[in-house]
N, CA, C and O atoms as a MOPAC input file, in Angstrom:
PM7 MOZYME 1SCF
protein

 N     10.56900 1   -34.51400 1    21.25400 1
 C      9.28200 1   -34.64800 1    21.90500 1
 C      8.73400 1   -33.27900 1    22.31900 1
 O      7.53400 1   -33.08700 1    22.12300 1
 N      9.50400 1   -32.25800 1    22.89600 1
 C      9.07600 1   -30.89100 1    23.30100 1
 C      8.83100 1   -30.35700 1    21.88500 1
 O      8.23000 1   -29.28600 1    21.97300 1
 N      9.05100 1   -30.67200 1    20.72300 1
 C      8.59800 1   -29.67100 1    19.58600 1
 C      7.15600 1   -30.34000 1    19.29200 1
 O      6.17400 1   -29.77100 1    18.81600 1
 N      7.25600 1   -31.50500 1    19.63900 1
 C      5.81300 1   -31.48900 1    19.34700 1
 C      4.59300 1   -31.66400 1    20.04000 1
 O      3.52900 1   -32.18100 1    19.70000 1
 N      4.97300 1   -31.12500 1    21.08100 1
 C      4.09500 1   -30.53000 1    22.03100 1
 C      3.99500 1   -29.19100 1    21.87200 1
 O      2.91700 1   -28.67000 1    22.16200 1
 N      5.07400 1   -28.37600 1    21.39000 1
 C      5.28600 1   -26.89400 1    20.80700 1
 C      4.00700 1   -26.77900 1    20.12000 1
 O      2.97800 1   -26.18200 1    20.43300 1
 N      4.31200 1   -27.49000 1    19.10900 1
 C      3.33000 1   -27.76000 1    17.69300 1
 C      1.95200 1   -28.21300 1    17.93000 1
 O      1.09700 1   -28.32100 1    17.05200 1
 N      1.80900 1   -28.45200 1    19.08400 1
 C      0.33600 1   -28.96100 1    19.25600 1
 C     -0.38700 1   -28.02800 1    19.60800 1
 O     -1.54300 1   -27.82600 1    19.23600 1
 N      0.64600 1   -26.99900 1    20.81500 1
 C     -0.07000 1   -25.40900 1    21.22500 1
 C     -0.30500 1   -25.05800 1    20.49900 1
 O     -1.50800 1   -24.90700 1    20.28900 1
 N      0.74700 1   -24.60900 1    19.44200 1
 C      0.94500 1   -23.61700 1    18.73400 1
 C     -0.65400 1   -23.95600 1    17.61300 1
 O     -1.55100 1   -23.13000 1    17.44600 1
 N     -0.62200 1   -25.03200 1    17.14400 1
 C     -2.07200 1   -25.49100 1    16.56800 1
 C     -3.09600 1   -25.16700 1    17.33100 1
 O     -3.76500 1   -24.20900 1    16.94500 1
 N     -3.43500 1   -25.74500 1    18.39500 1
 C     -3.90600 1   -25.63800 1    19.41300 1
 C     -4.74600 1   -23.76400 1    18.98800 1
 O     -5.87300 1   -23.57400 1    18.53200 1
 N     -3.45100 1   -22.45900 1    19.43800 1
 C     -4.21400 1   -21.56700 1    19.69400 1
 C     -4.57300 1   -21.14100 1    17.95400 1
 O     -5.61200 1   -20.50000 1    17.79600 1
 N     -3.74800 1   -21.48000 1    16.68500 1
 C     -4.13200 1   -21.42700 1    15.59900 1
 C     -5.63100 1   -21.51700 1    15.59300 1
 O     -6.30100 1   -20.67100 1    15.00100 1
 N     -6.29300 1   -22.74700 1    16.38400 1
 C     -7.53800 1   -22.79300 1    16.08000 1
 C     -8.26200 1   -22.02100 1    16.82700 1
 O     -9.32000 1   -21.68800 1    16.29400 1
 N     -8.07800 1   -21.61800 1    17.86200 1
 C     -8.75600 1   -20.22200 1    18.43600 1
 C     -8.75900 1   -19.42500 1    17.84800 1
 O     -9.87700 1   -18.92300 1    17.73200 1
 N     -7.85400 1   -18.87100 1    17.23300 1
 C     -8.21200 1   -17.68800 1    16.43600 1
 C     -8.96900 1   -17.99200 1    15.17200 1
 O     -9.74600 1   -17.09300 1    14.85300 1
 N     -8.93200 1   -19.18400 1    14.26100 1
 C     -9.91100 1   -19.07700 1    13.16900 1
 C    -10.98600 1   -19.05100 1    13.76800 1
 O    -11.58900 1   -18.04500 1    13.39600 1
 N    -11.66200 1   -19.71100 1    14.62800 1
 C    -12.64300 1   -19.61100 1    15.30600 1
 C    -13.20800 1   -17.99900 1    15.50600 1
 O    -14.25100 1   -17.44100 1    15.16700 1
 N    -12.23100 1   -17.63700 1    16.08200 1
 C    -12.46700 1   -15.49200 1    16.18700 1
 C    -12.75800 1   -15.43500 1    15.08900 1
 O    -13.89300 1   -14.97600 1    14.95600 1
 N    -12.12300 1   -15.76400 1    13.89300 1
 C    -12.30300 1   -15.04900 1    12.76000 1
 C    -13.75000 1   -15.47500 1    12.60100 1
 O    -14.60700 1   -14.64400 1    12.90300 1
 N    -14.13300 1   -16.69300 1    12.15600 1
 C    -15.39300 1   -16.85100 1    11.71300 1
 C    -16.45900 1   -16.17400 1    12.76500 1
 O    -17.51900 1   -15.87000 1    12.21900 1
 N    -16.38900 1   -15.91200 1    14.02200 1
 C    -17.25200 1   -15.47300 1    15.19200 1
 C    -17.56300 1   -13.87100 1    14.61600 1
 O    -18.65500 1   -13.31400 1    14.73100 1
 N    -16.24000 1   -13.21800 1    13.91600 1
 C    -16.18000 1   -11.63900 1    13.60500 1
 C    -16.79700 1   -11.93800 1    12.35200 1
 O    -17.56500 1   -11.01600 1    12.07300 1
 N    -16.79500 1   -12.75900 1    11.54300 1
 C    -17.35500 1   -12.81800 1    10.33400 1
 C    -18.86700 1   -12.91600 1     9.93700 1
 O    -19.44600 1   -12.29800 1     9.04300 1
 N    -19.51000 1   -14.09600 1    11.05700 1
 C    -21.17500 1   -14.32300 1    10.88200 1
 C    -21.35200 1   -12.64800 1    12.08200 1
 O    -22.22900 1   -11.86900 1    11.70700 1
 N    -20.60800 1   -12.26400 1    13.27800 1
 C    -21.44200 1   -11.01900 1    13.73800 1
 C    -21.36700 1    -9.84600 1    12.92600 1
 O    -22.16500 1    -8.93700 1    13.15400 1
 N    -20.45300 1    -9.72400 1    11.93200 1
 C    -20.22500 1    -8.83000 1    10.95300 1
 C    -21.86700 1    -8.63100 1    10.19500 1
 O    -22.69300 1    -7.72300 1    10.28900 1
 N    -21.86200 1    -9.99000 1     9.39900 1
 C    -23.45100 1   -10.18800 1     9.15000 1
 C    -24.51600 1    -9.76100 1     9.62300 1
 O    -25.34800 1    -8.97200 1     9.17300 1
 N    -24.44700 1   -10.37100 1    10.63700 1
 C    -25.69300 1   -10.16600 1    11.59400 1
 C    -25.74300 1    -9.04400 1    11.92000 1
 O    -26.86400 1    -8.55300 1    12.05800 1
 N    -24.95200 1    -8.49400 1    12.08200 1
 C    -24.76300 1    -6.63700 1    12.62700 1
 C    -25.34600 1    -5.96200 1    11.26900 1
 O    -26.42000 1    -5.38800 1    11.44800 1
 N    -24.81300 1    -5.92300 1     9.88200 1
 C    -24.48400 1    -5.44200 1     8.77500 1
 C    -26.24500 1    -5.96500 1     8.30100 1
 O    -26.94700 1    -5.05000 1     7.87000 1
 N    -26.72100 1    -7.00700 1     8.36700 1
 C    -28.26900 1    -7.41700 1     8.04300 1
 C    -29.00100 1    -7.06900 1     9.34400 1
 O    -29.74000 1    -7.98100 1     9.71400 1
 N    -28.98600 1    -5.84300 1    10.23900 1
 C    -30.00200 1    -5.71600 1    11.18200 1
 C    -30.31400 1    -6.92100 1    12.30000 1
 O    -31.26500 1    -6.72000 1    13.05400 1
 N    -29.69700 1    -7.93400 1    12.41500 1
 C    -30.42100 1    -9.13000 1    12.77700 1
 C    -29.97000 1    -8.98500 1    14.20800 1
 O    -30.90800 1    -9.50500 1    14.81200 1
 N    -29.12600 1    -8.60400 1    15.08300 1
 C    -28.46900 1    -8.10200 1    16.27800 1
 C    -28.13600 1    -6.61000 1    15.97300 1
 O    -27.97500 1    -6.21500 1    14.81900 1
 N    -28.02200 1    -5.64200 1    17.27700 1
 C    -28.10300 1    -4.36100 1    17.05100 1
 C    -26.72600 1    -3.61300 1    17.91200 1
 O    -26.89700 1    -4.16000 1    19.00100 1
 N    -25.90700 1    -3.02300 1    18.04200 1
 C    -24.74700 1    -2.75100 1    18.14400 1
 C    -24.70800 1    -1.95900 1    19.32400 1
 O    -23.74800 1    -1.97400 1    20.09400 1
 N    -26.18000 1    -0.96000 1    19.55600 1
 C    -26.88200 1    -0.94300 1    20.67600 1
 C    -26.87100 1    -1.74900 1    21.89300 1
 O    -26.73600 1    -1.04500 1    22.89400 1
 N    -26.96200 1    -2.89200 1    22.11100 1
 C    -26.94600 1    -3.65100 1    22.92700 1
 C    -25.70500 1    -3.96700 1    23.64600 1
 O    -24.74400 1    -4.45400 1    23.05100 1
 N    -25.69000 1    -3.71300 1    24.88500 1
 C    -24.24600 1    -3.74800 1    24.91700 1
 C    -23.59400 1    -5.21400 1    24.70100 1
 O    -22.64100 1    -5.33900 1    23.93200 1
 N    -24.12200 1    -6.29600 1    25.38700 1
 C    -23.43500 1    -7.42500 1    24.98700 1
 C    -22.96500 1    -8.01900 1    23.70400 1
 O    -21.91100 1    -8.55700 1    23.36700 1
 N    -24.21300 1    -7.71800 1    23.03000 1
 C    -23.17500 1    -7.30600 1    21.53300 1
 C    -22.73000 1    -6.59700 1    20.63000 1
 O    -22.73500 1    -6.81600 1    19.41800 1
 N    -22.23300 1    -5.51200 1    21.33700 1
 C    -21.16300 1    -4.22000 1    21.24800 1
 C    -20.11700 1    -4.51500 1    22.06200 1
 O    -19.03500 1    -4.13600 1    21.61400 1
 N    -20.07100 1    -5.32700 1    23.60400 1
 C    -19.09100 1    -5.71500 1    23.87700 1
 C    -18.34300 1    -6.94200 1    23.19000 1
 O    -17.12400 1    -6.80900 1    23.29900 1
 N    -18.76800 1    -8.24000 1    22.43200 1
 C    -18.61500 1    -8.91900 1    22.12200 1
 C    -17.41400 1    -8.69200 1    20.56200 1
 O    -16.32600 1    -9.21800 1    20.32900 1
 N    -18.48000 1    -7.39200 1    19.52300 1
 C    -17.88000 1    -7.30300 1    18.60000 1
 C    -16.30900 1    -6.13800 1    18.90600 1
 O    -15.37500 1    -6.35800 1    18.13500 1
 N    -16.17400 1    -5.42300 1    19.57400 1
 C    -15.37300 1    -4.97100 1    20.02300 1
 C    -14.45500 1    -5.62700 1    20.81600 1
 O    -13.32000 1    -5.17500 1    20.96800 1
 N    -14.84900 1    -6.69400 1    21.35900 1
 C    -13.30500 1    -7.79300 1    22.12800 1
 C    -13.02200 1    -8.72100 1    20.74000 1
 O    -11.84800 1    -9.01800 1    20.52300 1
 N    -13.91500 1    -9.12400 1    19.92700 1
 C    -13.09000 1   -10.00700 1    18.74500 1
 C    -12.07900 1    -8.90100 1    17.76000 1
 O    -10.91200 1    -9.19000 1    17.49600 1
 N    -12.71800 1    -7.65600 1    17.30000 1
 C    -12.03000 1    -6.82700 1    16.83500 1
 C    -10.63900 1    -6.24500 1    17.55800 1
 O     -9.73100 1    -5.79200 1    16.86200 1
 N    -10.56300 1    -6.29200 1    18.84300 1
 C     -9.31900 1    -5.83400 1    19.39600 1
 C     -8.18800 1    -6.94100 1    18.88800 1
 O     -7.16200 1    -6.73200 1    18.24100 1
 N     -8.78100 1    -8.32100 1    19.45400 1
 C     -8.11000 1    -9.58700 1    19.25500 1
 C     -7.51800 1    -9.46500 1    17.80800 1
 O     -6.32500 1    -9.73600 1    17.66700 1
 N     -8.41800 1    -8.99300 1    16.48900 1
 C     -8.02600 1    -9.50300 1    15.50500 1
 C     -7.35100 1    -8.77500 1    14.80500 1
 O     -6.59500 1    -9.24600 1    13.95500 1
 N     -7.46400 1    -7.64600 1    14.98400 1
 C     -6.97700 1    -6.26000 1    14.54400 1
 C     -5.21400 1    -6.35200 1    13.97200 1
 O     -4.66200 1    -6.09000 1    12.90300 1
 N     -4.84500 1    -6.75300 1    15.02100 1
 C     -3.63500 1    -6.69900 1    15.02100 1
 C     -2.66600 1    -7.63400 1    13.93400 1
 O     -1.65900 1    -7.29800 1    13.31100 1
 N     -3.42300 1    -8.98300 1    13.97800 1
 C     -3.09700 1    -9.93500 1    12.83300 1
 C     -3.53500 1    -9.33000 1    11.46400 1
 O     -2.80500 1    -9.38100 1    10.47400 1
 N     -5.09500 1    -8.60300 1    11.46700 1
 C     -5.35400 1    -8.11100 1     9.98200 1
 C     -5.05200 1    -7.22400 1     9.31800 1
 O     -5.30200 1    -7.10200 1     8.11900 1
 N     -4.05400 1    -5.95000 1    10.50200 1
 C     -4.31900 1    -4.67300 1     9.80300 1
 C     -2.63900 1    -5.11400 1     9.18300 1
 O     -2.46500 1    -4.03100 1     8.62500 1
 N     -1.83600 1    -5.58800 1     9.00100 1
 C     -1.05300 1    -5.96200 1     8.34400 1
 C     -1.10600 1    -6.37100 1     6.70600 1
 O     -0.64000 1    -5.88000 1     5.67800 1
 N     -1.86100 1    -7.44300 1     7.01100 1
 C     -2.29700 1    -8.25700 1     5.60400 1
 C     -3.15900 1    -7.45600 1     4.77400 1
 O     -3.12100 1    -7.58500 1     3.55000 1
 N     -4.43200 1    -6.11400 1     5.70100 1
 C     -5.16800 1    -5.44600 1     5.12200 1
 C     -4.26600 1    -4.50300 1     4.12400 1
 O     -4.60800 1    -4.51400 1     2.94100 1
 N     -3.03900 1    -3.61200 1     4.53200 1
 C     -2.06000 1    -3.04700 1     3.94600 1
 C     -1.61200 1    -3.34700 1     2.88500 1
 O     -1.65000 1    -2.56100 1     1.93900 1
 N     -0.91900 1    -4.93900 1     2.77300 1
 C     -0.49800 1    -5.40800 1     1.51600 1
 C     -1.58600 1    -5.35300 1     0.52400 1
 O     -1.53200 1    -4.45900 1    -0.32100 1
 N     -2.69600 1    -6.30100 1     0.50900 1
 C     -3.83400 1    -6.68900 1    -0.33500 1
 C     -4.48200 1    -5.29600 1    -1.00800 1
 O     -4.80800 1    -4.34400 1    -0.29900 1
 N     -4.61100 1    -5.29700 1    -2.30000 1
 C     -5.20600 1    -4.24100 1    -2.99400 1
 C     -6.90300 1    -3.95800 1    -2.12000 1
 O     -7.44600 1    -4.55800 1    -1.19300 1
 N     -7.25200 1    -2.96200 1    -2.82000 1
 C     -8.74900 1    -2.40900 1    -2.14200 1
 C     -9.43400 1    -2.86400 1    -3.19400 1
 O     -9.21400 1    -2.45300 1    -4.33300 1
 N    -10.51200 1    -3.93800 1    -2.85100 1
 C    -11.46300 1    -4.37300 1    -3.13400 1
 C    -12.87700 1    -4.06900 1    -3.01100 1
 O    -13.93300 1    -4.60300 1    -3.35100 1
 N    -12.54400 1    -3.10600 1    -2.45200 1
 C    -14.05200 1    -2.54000 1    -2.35500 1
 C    -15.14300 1    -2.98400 1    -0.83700 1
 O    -14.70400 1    -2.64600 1     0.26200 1
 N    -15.91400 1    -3.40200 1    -0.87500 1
 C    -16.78200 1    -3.98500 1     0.29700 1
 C    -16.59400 1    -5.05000 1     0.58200 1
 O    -17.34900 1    -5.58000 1     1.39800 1
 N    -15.13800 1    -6.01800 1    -0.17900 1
 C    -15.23000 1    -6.92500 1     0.22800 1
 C    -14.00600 1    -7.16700 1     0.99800 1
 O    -13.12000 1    -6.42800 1     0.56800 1
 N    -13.69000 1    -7.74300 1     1.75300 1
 C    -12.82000 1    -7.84500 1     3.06800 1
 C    -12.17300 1    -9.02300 1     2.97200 1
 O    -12.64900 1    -9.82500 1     3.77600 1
 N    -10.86400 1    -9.68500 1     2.02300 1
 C    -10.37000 1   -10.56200 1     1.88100 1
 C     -9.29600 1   -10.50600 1     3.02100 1
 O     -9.18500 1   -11.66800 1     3.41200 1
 N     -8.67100 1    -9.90600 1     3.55200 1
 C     -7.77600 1   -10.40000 1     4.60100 1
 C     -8.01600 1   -11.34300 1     5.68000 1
 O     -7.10200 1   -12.08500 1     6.04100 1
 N     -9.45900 1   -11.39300 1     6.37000 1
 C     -9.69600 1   -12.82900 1     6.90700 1
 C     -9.33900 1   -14.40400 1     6.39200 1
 O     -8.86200 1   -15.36800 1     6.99100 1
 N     -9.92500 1   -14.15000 1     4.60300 1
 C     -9.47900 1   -15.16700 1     4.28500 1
 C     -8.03500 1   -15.24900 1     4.01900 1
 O     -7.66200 1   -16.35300 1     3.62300 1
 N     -7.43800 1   -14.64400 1     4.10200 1
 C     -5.51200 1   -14.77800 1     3.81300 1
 C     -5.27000 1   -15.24600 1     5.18900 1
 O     -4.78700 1   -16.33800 1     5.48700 1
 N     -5.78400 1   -13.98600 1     6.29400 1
 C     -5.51200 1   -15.11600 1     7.77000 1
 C     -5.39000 1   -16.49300 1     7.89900 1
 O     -4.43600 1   -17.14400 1     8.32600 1
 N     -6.56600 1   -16.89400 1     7.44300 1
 C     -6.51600 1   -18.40000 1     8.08300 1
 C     -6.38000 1   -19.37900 1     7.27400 1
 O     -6.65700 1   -20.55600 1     7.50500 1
 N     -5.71600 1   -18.67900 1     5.76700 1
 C     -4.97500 1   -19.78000 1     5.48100 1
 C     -3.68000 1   -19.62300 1     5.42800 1
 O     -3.02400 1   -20.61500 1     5.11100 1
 N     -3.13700 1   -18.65200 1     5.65100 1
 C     -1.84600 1   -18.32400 1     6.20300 1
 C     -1.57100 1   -19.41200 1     7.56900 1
 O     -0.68200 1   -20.26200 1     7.51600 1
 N     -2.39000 1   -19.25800 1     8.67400 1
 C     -2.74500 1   -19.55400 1     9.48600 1
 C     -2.48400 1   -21.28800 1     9.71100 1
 O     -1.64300 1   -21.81900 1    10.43600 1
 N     -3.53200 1   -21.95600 1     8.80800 1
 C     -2.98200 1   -23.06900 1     8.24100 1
 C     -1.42400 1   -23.92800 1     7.85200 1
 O     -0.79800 1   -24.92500 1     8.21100 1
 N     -1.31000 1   -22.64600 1     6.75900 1
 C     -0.12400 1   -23.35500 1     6.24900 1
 C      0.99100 1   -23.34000 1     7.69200 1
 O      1.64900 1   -24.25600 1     8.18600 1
 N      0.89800 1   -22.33000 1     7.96200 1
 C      2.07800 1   -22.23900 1     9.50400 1
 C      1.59900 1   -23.46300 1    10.18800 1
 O      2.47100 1   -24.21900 1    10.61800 1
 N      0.17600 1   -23.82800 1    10.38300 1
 C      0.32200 1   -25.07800 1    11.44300 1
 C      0.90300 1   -26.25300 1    10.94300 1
 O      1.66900 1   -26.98500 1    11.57000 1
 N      0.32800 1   -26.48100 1     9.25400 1
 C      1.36600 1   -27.62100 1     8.53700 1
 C      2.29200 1   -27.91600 1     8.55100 1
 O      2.75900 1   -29.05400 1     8.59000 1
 N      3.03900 1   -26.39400 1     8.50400 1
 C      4.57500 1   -26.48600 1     8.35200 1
 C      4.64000 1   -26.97000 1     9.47300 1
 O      4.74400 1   -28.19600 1     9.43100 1
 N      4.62300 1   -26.51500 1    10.54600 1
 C      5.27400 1   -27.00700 1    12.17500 1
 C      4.86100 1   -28.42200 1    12.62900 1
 O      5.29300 1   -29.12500 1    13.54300 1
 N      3.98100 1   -28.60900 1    11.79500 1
 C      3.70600 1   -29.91700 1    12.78600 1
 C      4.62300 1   -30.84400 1    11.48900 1
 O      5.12500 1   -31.87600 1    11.93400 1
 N      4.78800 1   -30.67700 1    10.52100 1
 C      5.93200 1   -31.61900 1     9.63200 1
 C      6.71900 1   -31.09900 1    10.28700 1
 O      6.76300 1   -32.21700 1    10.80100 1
 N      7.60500 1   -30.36400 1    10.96200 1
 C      8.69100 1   -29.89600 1    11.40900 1
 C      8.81500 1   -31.19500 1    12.92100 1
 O      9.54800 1   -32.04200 1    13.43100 1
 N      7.53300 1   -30.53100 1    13.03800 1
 C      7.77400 1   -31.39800 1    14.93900 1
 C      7.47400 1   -32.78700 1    14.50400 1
 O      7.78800 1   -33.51800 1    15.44400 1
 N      6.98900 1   -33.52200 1    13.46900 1
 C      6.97600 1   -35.36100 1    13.64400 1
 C      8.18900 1   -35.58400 1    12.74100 1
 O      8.64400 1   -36.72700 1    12.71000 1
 N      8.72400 1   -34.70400 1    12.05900 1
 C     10.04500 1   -34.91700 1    11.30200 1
 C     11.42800 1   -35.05600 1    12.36400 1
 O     12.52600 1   -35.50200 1    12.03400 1
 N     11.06600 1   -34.58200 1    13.61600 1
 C     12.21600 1   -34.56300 1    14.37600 1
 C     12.02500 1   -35.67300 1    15.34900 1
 O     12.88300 1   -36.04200 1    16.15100 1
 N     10.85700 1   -36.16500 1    15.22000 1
 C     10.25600 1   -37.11200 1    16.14800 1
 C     10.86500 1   -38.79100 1    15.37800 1
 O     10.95300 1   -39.79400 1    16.08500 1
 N     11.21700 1   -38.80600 1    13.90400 1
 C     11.47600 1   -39.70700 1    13.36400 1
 C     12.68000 1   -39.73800 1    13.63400 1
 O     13.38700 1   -40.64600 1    13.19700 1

């Protein structure tokens, strides 16, 4: 029963962070198309607290993955990396529950 309550956090903050990711992804945009200005501090503070947050999970995966040029695939390896870890655990935690 405690693993799968484990497994529910652990999902649980999984989805906080895809959430970051997609939040760093459309302000990436919006920053990158003029549409918000970096100037501003609230969103200069904003993109700078998701980037601290995410940094740490991407600059890993950024390392392995070849250079692609302008395009920035390690988000998407995140969160489906991300994924598969919550799959696994939660078959882990109702497998022990049986």
């Amino acid at each position: 029963m405690i693993l799968l309550t484990l497994s529910q956090i652990v999902g649980y903050l999984i989805s906080i962070i895809i959430i970051l990711v997609i939040v760093q992804f459309i302000l990436s945009l919006l920053i990158s198309f003029n549409v918000v200005n970096t100037r501003n501090d609230f969103v200069l503070a904003i993109w700078r607290a998701v980037n601290a947050l995410l940094d740490p999970m991407l600059r890993p995966i950024r390392r392995v993955l070849p250079d692609t040029g302008a395009i920035d695939f390690s988000p998407l390896v995140l969160i489906i990396g991300l994924n598969i870890l919550n799959i696994i655990l939660q078959n882990l935690a109702y497998g022990s529950v049986a």
